[in-house]
N, C-alpha and C positions, 0 to 999 in steps of 0.2 A: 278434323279437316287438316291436310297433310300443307301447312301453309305454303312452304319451301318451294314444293313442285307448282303448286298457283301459282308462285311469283314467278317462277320461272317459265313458266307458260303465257303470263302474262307481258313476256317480255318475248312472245318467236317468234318466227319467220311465217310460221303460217296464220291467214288473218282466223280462221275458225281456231283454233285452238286459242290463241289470244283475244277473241271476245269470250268465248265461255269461260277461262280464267276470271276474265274482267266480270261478267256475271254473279261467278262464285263468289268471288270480293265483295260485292256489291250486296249480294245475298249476307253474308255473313256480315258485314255491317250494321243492314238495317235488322238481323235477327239478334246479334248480341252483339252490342257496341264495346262494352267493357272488354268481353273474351278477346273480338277482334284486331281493339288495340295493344292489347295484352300480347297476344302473340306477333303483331308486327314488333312491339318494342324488343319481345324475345328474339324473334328472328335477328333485329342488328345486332344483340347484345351478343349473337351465340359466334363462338370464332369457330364454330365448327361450318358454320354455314359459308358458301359460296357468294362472292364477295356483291356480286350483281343483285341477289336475292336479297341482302342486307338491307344494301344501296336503296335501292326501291320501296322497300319496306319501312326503311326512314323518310323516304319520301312521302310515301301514301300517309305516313304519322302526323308529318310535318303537316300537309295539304287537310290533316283531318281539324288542324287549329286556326290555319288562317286563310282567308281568302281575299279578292280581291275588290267584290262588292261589297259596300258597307254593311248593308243589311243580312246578307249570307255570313259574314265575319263576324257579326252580334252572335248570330245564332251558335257559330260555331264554340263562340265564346261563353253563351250557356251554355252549351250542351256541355262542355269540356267541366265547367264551374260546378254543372250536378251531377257530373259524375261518382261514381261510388270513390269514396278515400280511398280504401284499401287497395284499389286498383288502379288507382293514381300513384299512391307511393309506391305499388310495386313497378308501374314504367318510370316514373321517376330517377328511381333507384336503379335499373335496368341502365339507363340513358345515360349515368355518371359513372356506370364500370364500364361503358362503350367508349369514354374518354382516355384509356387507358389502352386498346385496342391495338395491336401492331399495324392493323390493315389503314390504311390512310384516311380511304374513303369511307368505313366508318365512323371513324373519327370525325371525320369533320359533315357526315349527315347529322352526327348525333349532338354534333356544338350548335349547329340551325334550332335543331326541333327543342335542346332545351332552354332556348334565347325564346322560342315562339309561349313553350310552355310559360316561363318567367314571366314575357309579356302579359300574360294573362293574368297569372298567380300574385304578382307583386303587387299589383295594386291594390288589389284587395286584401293585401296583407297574410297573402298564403305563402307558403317554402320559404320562410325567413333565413333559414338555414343554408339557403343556398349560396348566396356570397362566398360566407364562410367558408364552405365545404368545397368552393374550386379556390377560393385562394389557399386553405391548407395544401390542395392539389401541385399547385406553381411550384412549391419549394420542394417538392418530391422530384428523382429521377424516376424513370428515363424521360429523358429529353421529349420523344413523342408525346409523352403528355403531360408535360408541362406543353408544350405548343397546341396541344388541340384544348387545354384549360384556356390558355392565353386569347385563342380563337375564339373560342364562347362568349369567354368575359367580353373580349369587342362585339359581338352578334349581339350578347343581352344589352351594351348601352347603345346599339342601333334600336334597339326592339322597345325599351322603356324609355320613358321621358324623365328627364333628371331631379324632379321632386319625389320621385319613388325611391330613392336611395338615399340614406340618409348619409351627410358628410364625414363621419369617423371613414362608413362602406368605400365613399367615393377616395379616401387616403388612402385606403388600405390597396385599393384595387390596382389607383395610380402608381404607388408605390410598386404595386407586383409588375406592373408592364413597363414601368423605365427599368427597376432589374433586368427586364428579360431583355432591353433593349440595349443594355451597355455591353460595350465591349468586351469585356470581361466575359460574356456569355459565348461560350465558345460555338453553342449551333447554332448554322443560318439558320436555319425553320424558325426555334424560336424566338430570333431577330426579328425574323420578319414579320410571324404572326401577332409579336408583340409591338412593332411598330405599327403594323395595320390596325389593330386593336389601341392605341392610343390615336389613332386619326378617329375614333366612333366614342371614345370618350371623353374628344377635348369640349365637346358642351356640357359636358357634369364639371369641368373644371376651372367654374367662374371662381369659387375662393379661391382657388391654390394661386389663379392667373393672377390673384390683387394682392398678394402678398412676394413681394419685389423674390426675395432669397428662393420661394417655393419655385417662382418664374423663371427667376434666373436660370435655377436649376433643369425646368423641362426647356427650355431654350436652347440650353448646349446641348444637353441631351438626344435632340433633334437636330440641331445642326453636327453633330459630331457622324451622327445615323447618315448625312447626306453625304459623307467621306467612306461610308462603307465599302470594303472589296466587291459584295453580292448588289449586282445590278438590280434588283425586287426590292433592297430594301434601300439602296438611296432614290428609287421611284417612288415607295410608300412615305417616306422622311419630305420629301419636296410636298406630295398629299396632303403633309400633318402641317406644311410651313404653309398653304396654299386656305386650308383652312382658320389656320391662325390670324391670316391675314384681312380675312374678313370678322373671325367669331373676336377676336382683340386688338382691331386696330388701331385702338388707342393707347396701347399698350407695348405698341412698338417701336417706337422713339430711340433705346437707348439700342436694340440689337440691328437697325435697319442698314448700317453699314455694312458689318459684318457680312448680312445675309445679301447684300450686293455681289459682293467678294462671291460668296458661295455658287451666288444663281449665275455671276457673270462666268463664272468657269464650266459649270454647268452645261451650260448655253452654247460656251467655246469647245468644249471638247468630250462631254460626255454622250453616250448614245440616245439616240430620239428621246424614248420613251421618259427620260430621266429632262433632258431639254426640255419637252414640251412642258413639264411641270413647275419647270423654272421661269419659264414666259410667263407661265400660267400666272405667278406668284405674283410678276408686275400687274398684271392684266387684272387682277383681283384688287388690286390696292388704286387702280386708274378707280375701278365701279365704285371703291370704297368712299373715294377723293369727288369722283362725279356725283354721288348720292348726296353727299352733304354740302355738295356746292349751290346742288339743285335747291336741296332743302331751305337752306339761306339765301337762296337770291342774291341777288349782286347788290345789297345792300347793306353788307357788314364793312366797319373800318378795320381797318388791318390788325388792330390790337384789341378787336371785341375775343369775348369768348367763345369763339366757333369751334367746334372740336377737330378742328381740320389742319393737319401737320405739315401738310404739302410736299411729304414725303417727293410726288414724282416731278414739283418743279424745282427740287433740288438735284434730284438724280438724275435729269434730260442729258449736263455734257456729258455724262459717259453712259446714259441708257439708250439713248439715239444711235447713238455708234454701234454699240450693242446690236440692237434691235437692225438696225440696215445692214447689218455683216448677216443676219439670219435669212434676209431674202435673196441670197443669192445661192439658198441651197433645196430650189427647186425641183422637183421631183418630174418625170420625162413626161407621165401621163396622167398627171394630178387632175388636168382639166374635165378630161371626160369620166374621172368618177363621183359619183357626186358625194360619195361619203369621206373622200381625200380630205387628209388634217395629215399636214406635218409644220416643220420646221420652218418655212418660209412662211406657210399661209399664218401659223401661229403668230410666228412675228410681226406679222402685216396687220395681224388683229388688234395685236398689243399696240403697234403702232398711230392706229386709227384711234383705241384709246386713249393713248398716251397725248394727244392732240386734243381731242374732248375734252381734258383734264386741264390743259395748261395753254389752250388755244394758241395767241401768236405768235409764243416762245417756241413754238417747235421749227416754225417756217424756215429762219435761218440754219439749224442744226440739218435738214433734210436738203432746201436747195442743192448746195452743193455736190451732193451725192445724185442726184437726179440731173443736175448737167453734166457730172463727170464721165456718169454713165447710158445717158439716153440714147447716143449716138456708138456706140462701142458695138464692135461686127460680133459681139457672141451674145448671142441673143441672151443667157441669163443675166446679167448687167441689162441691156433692155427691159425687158419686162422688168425686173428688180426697179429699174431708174423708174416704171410705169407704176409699178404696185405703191411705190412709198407716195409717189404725187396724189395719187388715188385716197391711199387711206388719209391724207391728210387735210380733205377739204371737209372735214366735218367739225366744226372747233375755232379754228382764227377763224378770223374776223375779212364778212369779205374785201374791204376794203386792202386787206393785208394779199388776200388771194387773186381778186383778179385781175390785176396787172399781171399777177403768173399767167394764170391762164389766157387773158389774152394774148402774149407770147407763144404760150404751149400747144394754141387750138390747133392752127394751121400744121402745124408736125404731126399732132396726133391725129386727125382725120387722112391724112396721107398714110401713116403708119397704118391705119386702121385696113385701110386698101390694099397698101404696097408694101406692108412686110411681109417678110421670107416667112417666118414664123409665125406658128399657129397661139403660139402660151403669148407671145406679143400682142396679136391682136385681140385675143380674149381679153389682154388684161387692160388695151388700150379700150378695147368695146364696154368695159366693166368701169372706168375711170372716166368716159367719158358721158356715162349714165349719173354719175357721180357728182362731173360738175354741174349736168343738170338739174338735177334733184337739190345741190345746195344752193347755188348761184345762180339760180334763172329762174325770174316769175316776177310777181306782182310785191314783192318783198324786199327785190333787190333796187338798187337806186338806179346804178350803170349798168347796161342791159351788158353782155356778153354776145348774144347770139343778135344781128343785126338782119339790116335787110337784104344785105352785102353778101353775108353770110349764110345766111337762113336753107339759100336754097342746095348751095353744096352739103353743108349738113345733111339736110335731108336725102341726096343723092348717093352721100357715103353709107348714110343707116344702109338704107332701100339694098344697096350693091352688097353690102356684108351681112344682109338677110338671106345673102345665096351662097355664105361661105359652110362653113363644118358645122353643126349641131348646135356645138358650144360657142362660139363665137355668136353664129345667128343670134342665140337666146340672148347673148350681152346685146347684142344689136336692138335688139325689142325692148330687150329692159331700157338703154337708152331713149329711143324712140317714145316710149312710157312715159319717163319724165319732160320730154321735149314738149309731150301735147299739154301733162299737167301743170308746166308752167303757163302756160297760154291760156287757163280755164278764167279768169275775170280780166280778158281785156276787152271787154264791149263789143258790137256790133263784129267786127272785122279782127278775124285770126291770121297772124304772119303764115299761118299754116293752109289755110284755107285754098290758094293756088295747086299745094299739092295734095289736098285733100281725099280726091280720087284715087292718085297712084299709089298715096299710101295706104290706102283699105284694100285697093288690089293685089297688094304685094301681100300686105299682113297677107290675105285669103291665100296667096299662092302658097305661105311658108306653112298653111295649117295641113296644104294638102300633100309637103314633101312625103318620101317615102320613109325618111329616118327622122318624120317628127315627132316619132316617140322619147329620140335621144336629147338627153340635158332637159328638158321637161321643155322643148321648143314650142312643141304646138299649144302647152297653156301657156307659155308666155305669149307666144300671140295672142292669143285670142284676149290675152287681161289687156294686151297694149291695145287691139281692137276698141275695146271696150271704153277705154282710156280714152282715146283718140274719139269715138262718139259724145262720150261724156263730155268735154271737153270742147266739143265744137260747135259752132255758134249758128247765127239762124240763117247765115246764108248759103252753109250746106245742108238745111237739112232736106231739100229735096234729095240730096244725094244720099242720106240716111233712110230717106225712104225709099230712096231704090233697092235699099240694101237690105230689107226684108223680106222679098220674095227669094232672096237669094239663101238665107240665112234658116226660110220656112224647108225649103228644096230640102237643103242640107240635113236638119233634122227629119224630116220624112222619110230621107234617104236610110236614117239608123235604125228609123222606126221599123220598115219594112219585115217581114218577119220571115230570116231565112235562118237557117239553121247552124250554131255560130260554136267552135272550139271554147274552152272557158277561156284563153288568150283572147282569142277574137272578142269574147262577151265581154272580157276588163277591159279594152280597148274601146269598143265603141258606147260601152258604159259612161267611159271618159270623155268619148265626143261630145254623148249627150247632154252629159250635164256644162261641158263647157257652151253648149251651142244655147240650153237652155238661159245657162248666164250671159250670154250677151244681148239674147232675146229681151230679159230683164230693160241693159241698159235701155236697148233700142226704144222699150214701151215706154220708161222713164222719160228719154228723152222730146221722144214726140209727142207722150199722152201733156207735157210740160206748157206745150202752147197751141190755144183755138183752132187756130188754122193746120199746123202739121198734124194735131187729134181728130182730125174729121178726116183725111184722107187716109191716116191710120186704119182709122175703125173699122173699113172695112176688108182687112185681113184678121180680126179680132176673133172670127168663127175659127178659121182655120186654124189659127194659133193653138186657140183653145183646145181644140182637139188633139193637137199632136201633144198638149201637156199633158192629156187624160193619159194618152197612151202610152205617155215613159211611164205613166206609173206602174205599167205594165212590169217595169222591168226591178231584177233585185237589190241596185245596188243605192246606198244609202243616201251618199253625193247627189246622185240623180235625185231620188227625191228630194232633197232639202232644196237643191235650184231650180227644181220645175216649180215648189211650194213658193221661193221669193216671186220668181218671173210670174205666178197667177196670182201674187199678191199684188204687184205692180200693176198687172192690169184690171185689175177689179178697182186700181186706182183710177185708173184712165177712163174707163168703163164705164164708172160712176153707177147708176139704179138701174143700166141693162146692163148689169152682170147680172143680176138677178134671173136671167134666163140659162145661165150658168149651172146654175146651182144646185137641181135635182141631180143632175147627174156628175157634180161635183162634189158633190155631200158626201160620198162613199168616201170618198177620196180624200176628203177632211179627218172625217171619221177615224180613216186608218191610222191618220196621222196624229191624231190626239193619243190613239193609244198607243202608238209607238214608242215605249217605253225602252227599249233596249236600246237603240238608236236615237238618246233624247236629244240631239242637235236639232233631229227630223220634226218631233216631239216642239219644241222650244219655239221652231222655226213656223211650224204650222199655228201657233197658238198667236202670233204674231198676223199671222193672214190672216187666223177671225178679224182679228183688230181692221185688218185695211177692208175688207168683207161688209162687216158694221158700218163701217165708214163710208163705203161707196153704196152700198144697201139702205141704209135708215132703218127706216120702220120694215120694209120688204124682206127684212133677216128674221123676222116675228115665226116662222112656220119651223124653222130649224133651231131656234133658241132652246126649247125643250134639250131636244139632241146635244146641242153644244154645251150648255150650261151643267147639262148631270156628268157629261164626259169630264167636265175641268174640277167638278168636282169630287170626281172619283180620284183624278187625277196629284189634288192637294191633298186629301188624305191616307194614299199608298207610302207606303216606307222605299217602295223599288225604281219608285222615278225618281232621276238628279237632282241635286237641290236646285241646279242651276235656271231648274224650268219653272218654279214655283213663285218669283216675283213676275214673269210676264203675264201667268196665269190672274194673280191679283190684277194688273194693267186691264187685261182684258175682260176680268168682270166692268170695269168703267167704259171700258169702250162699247159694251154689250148695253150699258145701260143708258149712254149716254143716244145708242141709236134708238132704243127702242121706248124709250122714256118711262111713263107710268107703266107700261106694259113690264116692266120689273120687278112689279110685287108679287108673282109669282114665286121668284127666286132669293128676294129680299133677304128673309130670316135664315136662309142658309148662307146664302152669301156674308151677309153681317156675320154670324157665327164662324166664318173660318176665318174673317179679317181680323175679327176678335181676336182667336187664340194665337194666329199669326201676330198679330201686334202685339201679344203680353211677350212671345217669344224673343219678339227683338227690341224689347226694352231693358231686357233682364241680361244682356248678354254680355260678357267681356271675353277678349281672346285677342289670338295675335291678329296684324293687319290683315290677313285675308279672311277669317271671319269677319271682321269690323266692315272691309268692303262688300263681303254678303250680306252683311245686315244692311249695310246702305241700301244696296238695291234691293233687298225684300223690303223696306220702308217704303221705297219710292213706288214700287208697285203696290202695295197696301193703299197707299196717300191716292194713285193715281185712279185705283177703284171708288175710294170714296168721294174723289172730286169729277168723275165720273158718273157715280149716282145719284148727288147733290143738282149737278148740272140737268140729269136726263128729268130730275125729278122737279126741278123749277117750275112755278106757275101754273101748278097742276093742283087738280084737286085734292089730289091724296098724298100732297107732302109731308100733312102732319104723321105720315106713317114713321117719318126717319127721325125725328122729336126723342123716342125713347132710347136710341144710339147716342145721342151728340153726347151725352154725357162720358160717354166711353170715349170717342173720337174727341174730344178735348182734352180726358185724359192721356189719351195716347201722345199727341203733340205738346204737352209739357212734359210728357215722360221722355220724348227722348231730345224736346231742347234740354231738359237736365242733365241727361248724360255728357249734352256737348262733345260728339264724336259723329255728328251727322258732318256729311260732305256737303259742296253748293248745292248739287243737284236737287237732293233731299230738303235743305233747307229753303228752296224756290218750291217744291211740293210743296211743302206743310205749309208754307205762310201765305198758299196758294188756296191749299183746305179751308184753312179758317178763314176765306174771305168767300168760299162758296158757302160751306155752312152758315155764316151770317146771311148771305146774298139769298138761300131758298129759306131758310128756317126763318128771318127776320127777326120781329120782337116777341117771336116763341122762345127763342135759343138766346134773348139779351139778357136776360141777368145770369144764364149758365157761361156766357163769354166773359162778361165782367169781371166771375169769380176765377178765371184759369190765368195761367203765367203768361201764356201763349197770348193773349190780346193784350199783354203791358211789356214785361223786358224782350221774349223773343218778337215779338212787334217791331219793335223802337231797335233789337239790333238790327234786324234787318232792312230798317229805313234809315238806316246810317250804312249800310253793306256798301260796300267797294264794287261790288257787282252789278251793272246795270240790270240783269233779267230780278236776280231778288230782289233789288230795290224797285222797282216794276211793280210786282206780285205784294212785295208790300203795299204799295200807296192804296194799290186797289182794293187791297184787304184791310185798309184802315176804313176807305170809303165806303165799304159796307158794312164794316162794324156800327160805323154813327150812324147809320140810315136805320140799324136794326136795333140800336139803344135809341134813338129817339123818336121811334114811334109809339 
């Protein structure tokens, strides 16, 4: 097969010629894997071939090793692992004289595809040779390739994890990329690919970094790279400081001035790209300073050992200055795009950090600059004086703040209406969402917003909900926070008076004609939602007015006319927004006796227009039709159950929705409220539900992320249906099982650790689920030959001691349901476990009121089931 012309076929204008290419491919893949890789790697390797054909070729190579789903990337990982040798080292081999290549774009498919291969190989302790054989490469001319070696080398320490390289490899390596990055190296290419390629290797380089001389060294080295001529590599140099600054920030103490120096010039006079990296560097060291503040709590003495340098509340006199010189290099039409990042908003970012970090001390350093400028006729100095006030109420302390703001409100609510300038009032509408979100609610001592007040406020939002796109949406966002500070003030909301006009208006902005622009119309409808949530019992007749209206509207998308695919993402979007406020609405009236009985009877209707989004393809929509019919199966209570035949498909679909496991995840949650509001009346569909979930926990291709709600919902299953669960029992025990050996045995960094939590808490919450459903029943002695396991499990992982509160209120929740239905079946197997003596006794000493709770109770039925 004539590869060359395939590939190039596969790449033309006309679509039949480039499916049957794709075909051939395809064909030749699955008929001989070896030959086919064989020939693509010939193909890049050959310089006679045309440069597109190559290209692609290394591509299909690449895409043959890795992919993006875990379970497709295993595979792809055998398959590659049992491949024949001989045809492994001959692409191998192929792929390291493509590094040599004059063509560019060879060159650097072929640094990907042998970073992907490595990936693979190294771990298992294959192509040991390979190091070696690109670093002999570095010290070779010509210059291309040493640069497309230099590239590799960074691809392979993106690609591998740093215990695969052993530390002589990780010297030698370091050593080749500060060569290729000093001065003395007279081509940009390999500056730059060699500065790039040290920003992917500074996580192999925890020794070098604790040995002060080796540090020193890659320190200048890096700041000297941020003085370079070529603009690419003092961008990728700021990268490699931006990274430093979080993977050793402890370790940066003695260079921190210097790199002030650097980034303040930076910042002053270098182009964007290079600035932004330079904020960036503070902005990194704010997260670095705020993580470990967070972590210690405000209760360290000033001379304890916190690892914390306080790098940024040293450097505020001159970072603030800094930092407010950068907002006034505002960009004309920043506002209406929504993916805009530059220079001002960078700084404004860093700013809001830089505040987080060092709370009061910032207040005075910014003042001044915000009266110098608030009032000055060129609107950049306005907004600038608006942006810094903004970013800076997250952090001091409000006592420090609202005396500002009470001075600032009456200017900026005018502003908001009355200035000339569009990037002003967005940035006043954004600032002024700001000081509600920090300073106003049930938190604050001295209110802000009064009765005096209250009502222009709201007059100003309402009026600047008819202004441009982007403004409006700051308008809502404000209005947002207005209502959720008012959510625990009892009987009577300051808001209530304009309660009406405000759900009017919101309605008016959903139906503008450009409320697709700045994402207007979901910011409505969230403030909507808000503003229901939020309000209290004396409107909710008026909330229930607002459900015929709210029915209308979705009917109206439902209707089936025949729609562009623009048209179909658009009212896709209505739907699922309309679906979501349906949610709160049922939330909040199913909430109390009286608003739920005049509810109920739109509850048919409802229901119907849910069935029928699910008509429609898009994923969103399903996931908020699934909350909103879990909400009202809440409200509903045991006549939902007339629901359900014709809702069951529709569960159904949703269980197996594996490619879209939000959908997946989200529906596995509605069993739960389903059970809930059902009881026993869920008995007919339990078969259905129970084999789906458990297909579902032992498939490789659904997210992990859906697999603790599924363990949740075996409890919630049992707990409705009670003894009627020995049906399902011994299978359900058997995957709680292997799941609880899995997450006993586990170590990894925090975001495993956090999946394990929550695969515990769903594991605990099935079996304190089945404990409960199975209480006082005849056939509890069926759960007798578990406890032994479920006691093991909860000393296994109070041993570990890396459970969160959540988890630790489960377990010590478990062993007081297990004592509570097993009684003095299960007392001497309690006796003998950790779990009824130290994890006990910590947890009736917990700081926590709900675990200390769950404890007492779970003492109280340990003695009831030892001394019978």
């Amino acid at each position: 097969m004539e590869v060359t012309q395939v590939l190039l076929n596969a790449q033309s204008i006309d679509g039949t010629v480039r499916k049957n290419a794709e075909e051939s491919l395809k064909q030749f893949q699955e008929q001989n894997l070896p030959g086919f890789l064989l020939s693509l790697s010939g193909e890049l390797a050959n310089e006679e071939k045309p440069v597109e054909t190559r290209k692609l070729a290394g591509l299909i190579l690449k895409n043959a090793l890795d992919a993006k789903e875990e379970h497709r990337k295993f595979e792809l990982v055998q398959r590659w692992l049992s491949l024949d040798g001989n045809a492994k080292s001959q692409i191998k081999a192929g792929l390291l004289k493509t590094l040599s290549s004059p063509v560019s774009d060879a060159r650097s498919t072929a640094s990907q595809v042998i970073a992907k291969v490595a990936g693979i190989e190294l771990p298992h302790k294959q192509w040991p040779e390979l190091v070696g054989s690109l670093l002999s490469n570095v010290h070779q001319l010509p210059a291309h390739a040493k640069q497309a070696t230099l590239e590799t080398l960074g691809y392979l320490c993106e690609e591998v994890s740093p215990d695969v390289i052993d530390q002589d490899q990780v010297n030698k390596i370091l050593t080749a990329v500060v060569q290729g990055m000093s001065a003395s190296e007279g081509n940009t290419d390999v500056r730059l690919a060699a500065t790039r390629a040290l920003y992917n290797a500074l996580g192999f380089a925890q020794a070098n970094f604790s040995n002060d001389m080796e540090r020193d060294y890659l320190m200048r080295v890096v700041c000297e790279a941020t003085l370079s001529p070529e603009v690419r590599i003092r961008q990728a140099a700021f990268e490699c400081l931006v990274s430093i600054s979080s993977t050793y920030y402890e370790k940066l103490a003695p260079y921190i001035q210097d790199i002030f120096n650097i980034t303040a010039k930076a910042v002053r006079e270098d182009e964007e790209p290079v600035a932004l990296q330079a904020i960036e560097f503070w902005s990194s060291i704010c997260d670095e300073e705020i993580d470990i503040l967070e972590e210690y709590g405000g209760d360290f003495t000033g001379d304890s050992d916190i690892p914390c340098f306080y790098f940024i509340k040293q450097a505020i006199p001159a970072l603030v200055p800094m930092l407010l010189e950068t907002l006034l290099k505002q960009e004309e039409d920043q506002d209406q795009d929504e993916g805009a990042w530059n220079i001002a908003m960078a700084g404004g970012t860093c700013l809001g950090l830089v505040a987080r970090t060092v709370g009061d001390d910032i207040v005075p350093l910014v003042v001044p600059f915000i009266e110098e400028n608030v009032t000055k006729p060129d609107w950049r100095q306005r907004e600038a004086a608006t942006y810094a006030f903004g970013s800076i109420l997250e952090g001091p302390s409000p006592a420090k703040l609202i005396p500002l703001v009470n001075v600032a409100l009456n200017f900026m609510l005018s502003a908001l209406t009355k200035d000339p300038n569009s990037h002003v009032k967005d940035t006043t509408a954004w600032t002024l969402g700001r000081i509600f979100e920090f300073l106003h609610g049930s938190a604050v001592d001295s209110p802000i917003i009064t009765q005096a007040n209250c009502q222009q406020i709201v007059a100003v939002l309402l009026q600047s909900m008819k202004d441009t796109p982007n403004v409006a949406e700051k308008a809502c966002g404000a209005l947002y926070f207005l209502a959720q500070g008012y959510e625990e003030v009892g009987p009577s909301s300051p808001l209530t008076p304009f309660f009406q006009e405000i759900v009017q208006s919101l309605l008016t902005v959903t139906h503008r004609e450009d409320a697709r622009e700045s994402r207007l119309r979901t910011a409505a409808y969230e403030t909507l939602n808000e503003v229901v949530r939020c309000s209290t019992d004396e409107t909710a007749p008026l909330v229930l007015q607002l459900v015929p209206v709210i029915i209308m509207e979705l009917h109206n998308t439902v209707e089936g006319q025949k729609l562009s695919s623009d048209e179909r993402e658009k009212q896709s979007e209505l739907q699922g927004l309309l679906c979501g406020c349906l949610q709160v609405i049922i939330q909040k009236l199913g909430s109390s006796e009286s608003t739920k009985y005049l509810f109920l009877q739109y509850a048919d209707q409802i229901m119907g227009l849910f069935l029928s989004v699910f008509a429609c393809r898009s994923a969103t929509v399903h996931e908020e039709a699934m909350l909103a019919i879990g909400a009202l199966a809440y409200a509903t209570g045991p006549d939902f159950a007339k629901y359900m035949p014709e809702f069951y498909r529709y569960l159904e679909m949703g269980l197996q929705n594996f490619e879209e496991y939000q959908v997946c995840a989200v529906t596995v949650g509605v069993v739960g409220d389903i059970c809930r509001a059902l009881e026993e009346k869920v008995v007919p569909y339990c078969d259905g539900i129970m084999t789906q979930l458990l297909k579902n926990l032992s498939s490789n291709q659904l997210h992990r992320s859906v697999k603790p709600p599924i363990f949740s919902c075996f409890g919630d299953i049992a707990l409705a249906v009670g003894e009627y669960f020995e049906k399902y029992l011994m299978w359900a025990m058997s995957a709680l099982q292997s799941a609880a050996e899995l997450s006993t045995h586990t170590t990894g960094d925090d975001e495993l650790i956090e999946y394990i939590n929550t695969l515990r808490n769903g594991i605990l919450e099935a079996y304190s689920g089945i404990f409960q459903g199975f209480k006082n029943s005849p056939k509890t002695q069926l759960l007798i030959p578990y406890a032994p396991h479920i006691l093991q499990f909860l000393d296994g992982i109070y041993m570990e001691k890396d459970m969160d509160d959540v988890v630790m209120k489960t377990a010590i929740g478990v062993l007081g349901d297990l004592a509570d239905t097993l009684g003095s079946h299960a007392a001497s197997l309690i006796q003998q476990s950790v779990s009824s003596k130290d994890f006990l006794n910590e947890c009736l000493s917990s700081e926590d009121v709900m675990i200390k709770e769950s404890a007492e109770w779970a003492k109280l039925a340990i003695s009831r089931a030892i001394s019978v």
